[in-house]
C-alpha positions as a Markdown table, in Angstrom:
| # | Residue | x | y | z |
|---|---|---|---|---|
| 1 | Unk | 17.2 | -1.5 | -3.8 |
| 2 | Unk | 19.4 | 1.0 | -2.1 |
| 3 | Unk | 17.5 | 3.9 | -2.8 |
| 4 | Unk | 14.4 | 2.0 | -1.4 |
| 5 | Unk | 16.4 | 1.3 | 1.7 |
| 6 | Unk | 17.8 | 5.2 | 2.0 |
| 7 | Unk | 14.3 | 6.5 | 1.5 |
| 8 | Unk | 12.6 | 4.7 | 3.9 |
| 9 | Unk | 15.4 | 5.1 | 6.2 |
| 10 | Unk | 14.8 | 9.2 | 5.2 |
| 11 | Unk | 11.5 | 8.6 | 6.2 |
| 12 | Unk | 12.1 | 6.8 | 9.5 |
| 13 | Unk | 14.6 | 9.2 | 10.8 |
| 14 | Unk | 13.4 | 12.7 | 9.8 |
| 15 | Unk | 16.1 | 14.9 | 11.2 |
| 16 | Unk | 14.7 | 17.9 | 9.6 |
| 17 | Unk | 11.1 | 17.6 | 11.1 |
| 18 | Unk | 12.5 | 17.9 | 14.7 |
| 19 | Unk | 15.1 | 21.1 | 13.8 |
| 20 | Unk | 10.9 | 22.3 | 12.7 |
| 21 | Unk | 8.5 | 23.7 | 14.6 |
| 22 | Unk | 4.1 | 23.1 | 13.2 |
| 23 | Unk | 4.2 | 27.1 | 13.1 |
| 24 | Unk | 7.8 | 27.5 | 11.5 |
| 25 | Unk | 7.8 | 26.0 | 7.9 |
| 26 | Unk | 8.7 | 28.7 | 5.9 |
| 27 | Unk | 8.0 | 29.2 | 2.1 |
| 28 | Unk | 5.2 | 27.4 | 1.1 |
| 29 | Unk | 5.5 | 25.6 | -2.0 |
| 30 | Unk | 3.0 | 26.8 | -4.3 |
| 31 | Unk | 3.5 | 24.9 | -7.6 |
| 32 | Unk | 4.2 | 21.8 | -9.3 |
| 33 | Unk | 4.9 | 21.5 | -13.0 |
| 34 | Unk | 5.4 | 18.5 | -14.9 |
| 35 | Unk | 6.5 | 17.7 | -18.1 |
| 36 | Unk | 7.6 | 15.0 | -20.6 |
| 37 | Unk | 8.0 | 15.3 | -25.0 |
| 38 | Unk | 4.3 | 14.5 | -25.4 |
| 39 | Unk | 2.3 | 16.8 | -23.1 |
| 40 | Unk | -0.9 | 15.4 | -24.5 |
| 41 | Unk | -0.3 | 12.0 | -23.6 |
| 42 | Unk | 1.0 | 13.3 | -20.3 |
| 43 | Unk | -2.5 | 15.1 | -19.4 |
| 44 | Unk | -4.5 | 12.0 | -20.3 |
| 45 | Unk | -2.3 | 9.9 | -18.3 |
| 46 | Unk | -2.8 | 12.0 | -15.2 |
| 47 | Unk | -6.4 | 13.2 | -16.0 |
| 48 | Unk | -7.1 | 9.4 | -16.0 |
| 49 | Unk | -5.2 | 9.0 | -13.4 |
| 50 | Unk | -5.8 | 11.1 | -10.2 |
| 51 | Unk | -9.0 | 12.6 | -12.3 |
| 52 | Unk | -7.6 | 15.9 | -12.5 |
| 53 | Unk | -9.3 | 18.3 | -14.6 |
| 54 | Unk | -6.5 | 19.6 | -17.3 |
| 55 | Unk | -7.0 | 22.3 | -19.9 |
| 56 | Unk | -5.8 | 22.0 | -23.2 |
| 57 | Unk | -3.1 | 24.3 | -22.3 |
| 58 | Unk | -2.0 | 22.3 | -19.3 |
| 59 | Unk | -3.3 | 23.9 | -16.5 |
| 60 | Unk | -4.3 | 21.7 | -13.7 |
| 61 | Unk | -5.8 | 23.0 | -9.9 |
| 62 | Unk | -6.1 | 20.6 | -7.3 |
| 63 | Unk | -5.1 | 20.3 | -3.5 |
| 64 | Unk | -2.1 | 20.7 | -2.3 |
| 65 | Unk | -1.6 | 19.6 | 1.7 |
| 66 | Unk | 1.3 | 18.8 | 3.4 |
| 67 | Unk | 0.7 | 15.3 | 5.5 |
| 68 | Unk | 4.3 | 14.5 | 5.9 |
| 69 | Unk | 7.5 | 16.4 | 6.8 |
| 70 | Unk | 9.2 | 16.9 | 3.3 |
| 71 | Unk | 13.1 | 16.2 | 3.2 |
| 72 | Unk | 15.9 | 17.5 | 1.8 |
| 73 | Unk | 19.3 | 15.6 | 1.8 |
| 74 | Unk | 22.0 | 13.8 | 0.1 |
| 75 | Unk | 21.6 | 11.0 | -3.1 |
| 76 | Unk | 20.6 | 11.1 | -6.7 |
| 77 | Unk | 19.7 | 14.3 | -7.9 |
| 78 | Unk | 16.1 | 14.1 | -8.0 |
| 79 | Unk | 12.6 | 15.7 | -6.9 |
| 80 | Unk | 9.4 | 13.5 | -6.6 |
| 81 | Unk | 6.0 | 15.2 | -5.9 |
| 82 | Unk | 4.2 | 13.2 | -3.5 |
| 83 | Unk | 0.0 | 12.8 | -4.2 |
| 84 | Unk | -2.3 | 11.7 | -1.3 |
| 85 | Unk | -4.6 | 8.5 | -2.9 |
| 86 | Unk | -6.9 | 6.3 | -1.3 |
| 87 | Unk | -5.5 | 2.9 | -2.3 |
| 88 | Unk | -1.9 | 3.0 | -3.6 |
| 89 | Unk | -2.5 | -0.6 | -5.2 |
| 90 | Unk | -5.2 | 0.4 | -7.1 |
| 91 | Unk | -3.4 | 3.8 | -8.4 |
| 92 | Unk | -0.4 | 1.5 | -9.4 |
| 93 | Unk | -2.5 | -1.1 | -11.4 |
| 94 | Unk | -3.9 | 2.3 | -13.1 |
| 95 | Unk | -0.3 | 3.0 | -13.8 |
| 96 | Unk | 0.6 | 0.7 | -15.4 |
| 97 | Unk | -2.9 | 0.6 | -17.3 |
| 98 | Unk | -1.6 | 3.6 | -18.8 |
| 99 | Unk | 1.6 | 3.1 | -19.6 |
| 100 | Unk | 3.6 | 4.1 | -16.2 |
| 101 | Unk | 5.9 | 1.9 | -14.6 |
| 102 | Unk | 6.6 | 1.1 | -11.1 |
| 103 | Unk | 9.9 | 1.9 | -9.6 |
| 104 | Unk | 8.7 | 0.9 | -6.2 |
| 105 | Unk | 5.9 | -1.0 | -5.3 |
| 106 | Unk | 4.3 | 0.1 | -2.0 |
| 107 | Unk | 5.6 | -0.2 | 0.7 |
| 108 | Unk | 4.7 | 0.5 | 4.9 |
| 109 | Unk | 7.1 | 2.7 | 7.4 |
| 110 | Unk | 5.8 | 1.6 | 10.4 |
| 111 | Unk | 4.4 | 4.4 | 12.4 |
| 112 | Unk | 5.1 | 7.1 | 9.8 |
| 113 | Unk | 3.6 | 6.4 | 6.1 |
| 114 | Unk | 2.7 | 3.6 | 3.4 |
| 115 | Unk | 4.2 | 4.8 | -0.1 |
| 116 | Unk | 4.8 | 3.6 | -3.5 |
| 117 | Unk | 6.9 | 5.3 | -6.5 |
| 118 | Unk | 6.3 | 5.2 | -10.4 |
| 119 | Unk | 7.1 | 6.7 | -13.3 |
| 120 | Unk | 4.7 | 8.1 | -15.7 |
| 121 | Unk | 5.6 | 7.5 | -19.5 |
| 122 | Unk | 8.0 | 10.4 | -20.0 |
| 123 | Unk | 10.5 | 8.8 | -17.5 |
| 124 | Unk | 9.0 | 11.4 | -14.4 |
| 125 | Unk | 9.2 | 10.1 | -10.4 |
| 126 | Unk | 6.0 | 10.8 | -9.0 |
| 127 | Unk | 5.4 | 9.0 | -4.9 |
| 128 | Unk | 2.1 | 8.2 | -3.9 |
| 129 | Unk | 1.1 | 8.1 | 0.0 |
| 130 | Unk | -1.9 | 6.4 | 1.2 |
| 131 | Unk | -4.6 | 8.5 | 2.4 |
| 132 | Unk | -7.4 | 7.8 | 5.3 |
| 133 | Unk | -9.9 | 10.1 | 6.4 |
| 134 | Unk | -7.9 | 13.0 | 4.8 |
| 135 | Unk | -4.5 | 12.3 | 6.6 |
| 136 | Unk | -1.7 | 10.1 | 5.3 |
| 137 | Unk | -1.7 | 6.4 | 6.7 |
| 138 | Unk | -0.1 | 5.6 | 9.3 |
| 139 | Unk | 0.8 | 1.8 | 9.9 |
| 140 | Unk | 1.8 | 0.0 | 13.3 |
């Protein structure tokens, strides 16, 4: 419950987005990787999943956009990739379809985002924002 509290609070108060300017982000990032002691399972779960096309040596492509300001700060030692979906519920019940679990259910920041958190059966953090009309979803 306190980490759900400090990210949304993280969220609500993005320090680092106004120390930013749109044109000065810096390095891009330009790669995700994720892993787990069973890859294969791990590429059907997120094959069925988000409907990413995954070669037998584990090479994915898709979009990557930024909708959100990332952050960087102080807490548990951990990185969570964030994927853009049209209806976090749905993805969820997937999840757990498949074997994931939900660490947080989803959840509205008003005026910023609506997210949701699970783990994917190797124990990995992944977020989920909702998307509409290509941006992240903003609620009032």
């Amino acid at each position: 419950m306190i980490r759900y509290i400090v990210l949304a609070s993280a969220l609500l108060f993005p320090t680092i987005a106004s120390a930013q300017s749109a044109g000065a982000t810096g390095a891009p990032v330009v790669f995700f990787s994720i892993f787990g002691p069973q890859g294969e399972q791990l590429q059907q779960f997120y094959s069925g999943l988000f409907e990413w096309k995954i070669a037998p040596s584990g090479d994915v492509m898709t979009a990557v956009s930024s909708p959100l300001p990332a952050s960087i700060g102080k807490g548990e030692a951990e990185t969570i990739v964030y994927v853009g979906v049209d209806d976090i519920n749905a993805t969820l019940a997937k999840v757990k379809e498949r074997g994931g679990t939900i660490r947080y259910p989803r959840f509205e920041v008003p005026g910023r985002v609506v997210l949701a958190v699970f783990q994917d059966p190797a124990g990995n953090s992944v977020g989920l924002v909702e998307m509409e009309n290509g941006k992240a979803k903003v609620p009032k």
